[in-house]
C-alpha positions in Angstrom: 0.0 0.0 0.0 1.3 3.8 -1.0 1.3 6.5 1.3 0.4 9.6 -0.6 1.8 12.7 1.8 0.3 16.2 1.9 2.5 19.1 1.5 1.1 20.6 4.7 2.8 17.3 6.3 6.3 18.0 4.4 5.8 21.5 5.9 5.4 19.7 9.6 8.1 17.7 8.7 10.6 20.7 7.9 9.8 22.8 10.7 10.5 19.5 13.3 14.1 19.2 11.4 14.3 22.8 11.9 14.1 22.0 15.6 16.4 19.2 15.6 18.9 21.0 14.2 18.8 24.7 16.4 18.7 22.0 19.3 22.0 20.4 18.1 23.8 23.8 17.7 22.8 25.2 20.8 23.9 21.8 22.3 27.5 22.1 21.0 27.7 25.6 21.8 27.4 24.4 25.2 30.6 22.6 25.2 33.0 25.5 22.8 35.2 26.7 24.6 36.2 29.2 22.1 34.0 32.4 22.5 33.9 32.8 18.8 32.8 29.3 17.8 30.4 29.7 21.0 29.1 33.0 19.2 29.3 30.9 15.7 27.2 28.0 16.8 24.4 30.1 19.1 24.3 32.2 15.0 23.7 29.1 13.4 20.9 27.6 16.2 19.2 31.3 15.7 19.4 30.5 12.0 17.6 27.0 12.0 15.4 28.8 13.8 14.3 31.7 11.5 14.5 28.9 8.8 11.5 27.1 11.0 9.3 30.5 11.1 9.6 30.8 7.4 8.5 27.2 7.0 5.9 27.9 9.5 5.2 31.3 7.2 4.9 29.0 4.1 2.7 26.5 5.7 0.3 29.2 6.5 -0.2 30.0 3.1 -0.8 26.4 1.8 -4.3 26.1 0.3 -7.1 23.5 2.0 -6.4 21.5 -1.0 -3.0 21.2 -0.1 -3.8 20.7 3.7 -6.5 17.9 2.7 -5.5 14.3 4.2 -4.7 11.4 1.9 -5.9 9.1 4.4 -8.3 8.5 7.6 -6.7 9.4 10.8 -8.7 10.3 13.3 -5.9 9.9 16.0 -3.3 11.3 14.0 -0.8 8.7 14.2 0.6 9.5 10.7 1.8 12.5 12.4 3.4 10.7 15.0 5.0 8.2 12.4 6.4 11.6 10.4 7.9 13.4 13.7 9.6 10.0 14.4 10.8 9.9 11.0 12.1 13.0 11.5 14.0 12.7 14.3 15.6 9.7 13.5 16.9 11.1 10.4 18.5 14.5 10.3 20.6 15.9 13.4 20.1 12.2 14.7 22.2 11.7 18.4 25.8 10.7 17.1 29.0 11.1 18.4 30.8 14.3 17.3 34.0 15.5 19.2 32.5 18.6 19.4 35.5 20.4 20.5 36.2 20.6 17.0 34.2 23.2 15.0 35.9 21.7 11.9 34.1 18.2 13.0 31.0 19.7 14.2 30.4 21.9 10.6 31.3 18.4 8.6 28.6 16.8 10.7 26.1 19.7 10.3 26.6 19.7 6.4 25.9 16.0 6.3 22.7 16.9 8.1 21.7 19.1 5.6 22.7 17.0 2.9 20.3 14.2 4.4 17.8 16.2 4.8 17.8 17.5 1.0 17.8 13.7 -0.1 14.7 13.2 2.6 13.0 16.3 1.3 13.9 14.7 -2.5 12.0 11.7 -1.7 9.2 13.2 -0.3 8.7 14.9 -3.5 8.2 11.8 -5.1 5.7 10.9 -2.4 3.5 13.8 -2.8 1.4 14.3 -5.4 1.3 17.5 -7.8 -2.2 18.4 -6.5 -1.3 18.1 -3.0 1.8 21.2 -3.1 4.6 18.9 -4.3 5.9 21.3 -6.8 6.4 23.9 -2.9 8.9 21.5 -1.3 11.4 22.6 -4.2 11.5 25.8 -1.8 12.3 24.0 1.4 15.4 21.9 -0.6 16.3 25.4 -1.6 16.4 26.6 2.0 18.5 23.7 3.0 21.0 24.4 0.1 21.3 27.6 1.3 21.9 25.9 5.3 24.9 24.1 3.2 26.6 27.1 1.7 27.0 28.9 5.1 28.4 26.0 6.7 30.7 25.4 3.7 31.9 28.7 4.1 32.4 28.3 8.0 34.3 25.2 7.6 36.7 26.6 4.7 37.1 29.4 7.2 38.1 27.3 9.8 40.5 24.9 7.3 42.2 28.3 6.3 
């Protein structure tokens, strides 16, 4: 059996990965002892977190025929499945030496990466009539998420 996904759940979906990932820089900027890469990682949870109002911003202006359900649920455990998904996925618990901001950017690109590929797939698993042709501008957020932190880490190789 198929699964057709809504974009309205892809939007749900981004703004949880959105979460996972200002939680994991404000995490490692617990441990920098560095002030700068302190300052670097708190800038990088506070833009995950802008990223999530403008997904939140672009959900709001979904139509009801993007919002519509592809399937019954009245206890919403598709929802459940898709926030597990999510958090299993991208900015997943792994070890990082985060004392090293080189290591902790090469982690955080790999993140984004994944999350591209995920948001790729769910393309695929959303029909055109349900806002598939909308997640094009969530993988274009997250390419943006990747050329920041390539820049960071060539900084940091320099």
């Amino acid at each position: 059996m198929s699964y057709d996904f809504n974009v309205d759940e892809v939007f749900e979906m981004a703004e949880q990965m959105e979460r996972n990932g200002a939680k994991f820089y404000r995490d490692a900027a617990e441990t920098a002892a560095d002030p700068s890469n302190k300052e670097m990682l708190i800038g990088l949870s506070e833009m995950e977190e802008a990223h999530e109002k403008i997904f939140e911003s672009m959900r709001a202006d979904l139509t009801a025929a993007e919002k519509t359900s592809t399937v019954f649920d009245p206890s919403g455990e598709a929802s459940l499945y898709l926030r597990a998904l999510v958090d299993s996925r991208v900015f997943f618990k792994k070890e990082i030496d985060v004392r090293s901001m080189v290591e902790i950017l090469k982690s955080a690109i790999e993140a984004e990466k994944d999350s591209i590929v995920f948001y790729l797939g769910m393309k695929e698993a959303v029909p055109k009539n349900l806002g598939s042709d909308r997640i094009e501008a969530i993988i274009k957020e997250e390419m943006g998420h990747i050329r920041v932190l390539s820049k960071e880490l060539v900084a940091q190789t320099s």
